[in-house]
N, C-alpha and C positions, 0 to 999 in steps of 0.2 A: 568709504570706511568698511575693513572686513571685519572677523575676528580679533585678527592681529593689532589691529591698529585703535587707537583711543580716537575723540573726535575730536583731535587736533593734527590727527594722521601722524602721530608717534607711536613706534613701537609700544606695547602696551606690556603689562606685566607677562599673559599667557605666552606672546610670543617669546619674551626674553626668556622663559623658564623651557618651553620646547625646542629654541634656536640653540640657545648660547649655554643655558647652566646643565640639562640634561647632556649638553654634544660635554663640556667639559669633565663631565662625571662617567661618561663613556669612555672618553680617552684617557682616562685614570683607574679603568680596568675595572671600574664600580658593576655589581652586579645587581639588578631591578629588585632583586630580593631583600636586600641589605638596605635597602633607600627607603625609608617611609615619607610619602609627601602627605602634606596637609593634615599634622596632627595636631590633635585639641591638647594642650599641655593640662587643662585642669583636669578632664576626664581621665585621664593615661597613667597607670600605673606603670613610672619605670622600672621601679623596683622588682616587678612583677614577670618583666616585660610584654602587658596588655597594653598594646597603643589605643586610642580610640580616636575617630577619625572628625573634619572637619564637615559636620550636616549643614549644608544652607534651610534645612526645616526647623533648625534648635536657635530660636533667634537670643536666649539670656548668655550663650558662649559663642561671640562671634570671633575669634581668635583664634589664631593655628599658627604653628610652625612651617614654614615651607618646606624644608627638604630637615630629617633625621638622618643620618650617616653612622650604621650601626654594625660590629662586629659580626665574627658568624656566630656567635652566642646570641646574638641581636642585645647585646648592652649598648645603652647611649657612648658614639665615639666622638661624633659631633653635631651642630645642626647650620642650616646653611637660613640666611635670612634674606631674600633678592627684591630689590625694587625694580621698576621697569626700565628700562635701556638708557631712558630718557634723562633720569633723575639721577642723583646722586648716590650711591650703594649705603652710603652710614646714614640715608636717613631709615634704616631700619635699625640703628643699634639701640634704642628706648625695647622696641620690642623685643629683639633678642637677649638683652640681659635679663628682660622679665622672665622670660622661658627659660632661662639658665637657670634662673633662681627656682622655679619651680625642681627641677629636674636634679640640681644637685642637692637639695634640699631629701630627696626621697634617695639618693645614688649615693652622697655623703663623697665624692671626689668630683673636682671639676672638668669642665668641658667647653672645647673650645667653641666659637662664633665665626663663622667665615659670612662677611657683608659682601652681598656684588650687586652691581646692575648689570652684568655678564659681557663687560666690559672690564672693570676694572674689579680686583678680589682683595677682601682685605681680610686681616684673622687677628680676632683677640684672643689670643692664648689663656691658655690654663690661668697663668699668673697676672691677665689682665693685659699687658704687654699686645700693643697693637702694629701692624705692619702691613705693607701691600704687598702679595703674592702673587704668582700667577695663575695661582686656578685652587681647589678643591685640592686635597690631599688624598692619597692614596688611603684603600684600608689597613694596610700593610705599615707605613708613616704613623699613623693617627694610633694604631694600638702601640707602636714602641713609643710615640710621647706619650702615652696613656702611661705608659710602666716607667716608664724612664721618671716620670711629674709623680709619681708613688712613690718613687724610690729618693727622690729629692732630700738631702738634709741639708740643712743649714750650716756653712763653714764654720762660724764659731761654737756651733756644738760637739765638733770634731774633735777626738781625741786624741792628741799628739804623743805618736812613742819617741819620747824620749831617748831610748836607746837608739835610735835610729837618727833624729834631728840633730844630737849633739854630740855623736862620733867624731872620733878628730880624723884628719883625711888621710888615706893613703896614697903614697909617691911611690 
């Protein structure tokens, strides 16, 4: 057994997050600056943008987000939730919604969840809406849904011009 491996000689969480989730957030143009890993959701002002990070000497907050995926304003874009290679990716979605809830509760707009085991990626959208993808989204993607999910109205609140629906046709 090295690092890498649990004591069943399965990949283990650290390696999946240095093999598979960091190579796929490289190849998506991610810059180390922009990526916060392992933050405490309760401690972290996002409103603020203060992250506060996860201490193995703070044992009443044992809880962190793996990967944060932030603008170059460093506003929350998304957060990333990984189990190890071996497991299934959604058994992290309990703890990722909790951390959404923290986050848009202080942000007041929501933010998507991307679940992997660095294998297989999946993303609960803004609007909850879940799906399998193939990797981490760019920063580039994640701020135009950011805007795009702001700008969102709802079809029957649309105001139909009239002058225009019930023109009679030209020949």
């Amino acid at each position: 057994m090295d690092q890498y491996t649990d004591n069943t000689g399965l990949v283990n969480e650290l390696k999946t997050c240095k093999k598979y989730i960091l190579h796929d957030l490289k190849k998506r143009d991610w810059l180390t600056k922009y990526v916060k890993e392992q933050v405490d959701p309760v401690n972290s002002d996002f409103k603020k943008k203060e992250y506060s990070y996860f201490n193995d000497n703070i044992f009443d907050n044992n809880v962190f987000i793996d990967y944060i995926l932030l603008d170059e304003d460093y506003t929350v874009l998304a957060i990333i939730e990984y189990k190890k290679y071996s497991i299934n990716e959604n058994e992290g979605r309990t703890q990722a919604k909790t951390y959404i809830e923290s986050i848009e509760e202080q942000l007041n707009y929501k933010i998507p969840i991307f679940l992997t085991n660095g294998r297989i990626w999946s993303l609960i959208d803004e609007d909850k809406v879940e799906r399998k993808v193939s990797g981490p989204f760019s920063q580039d993607d994640l701020r135009r849904r950011k805007e795009l999910h702001k700008k969102k109205r709802n079809p029957k609140e649309v105001k139909i011009n009239s002058l225009i629906v019930d023109r009679a046709r030209r020949r």
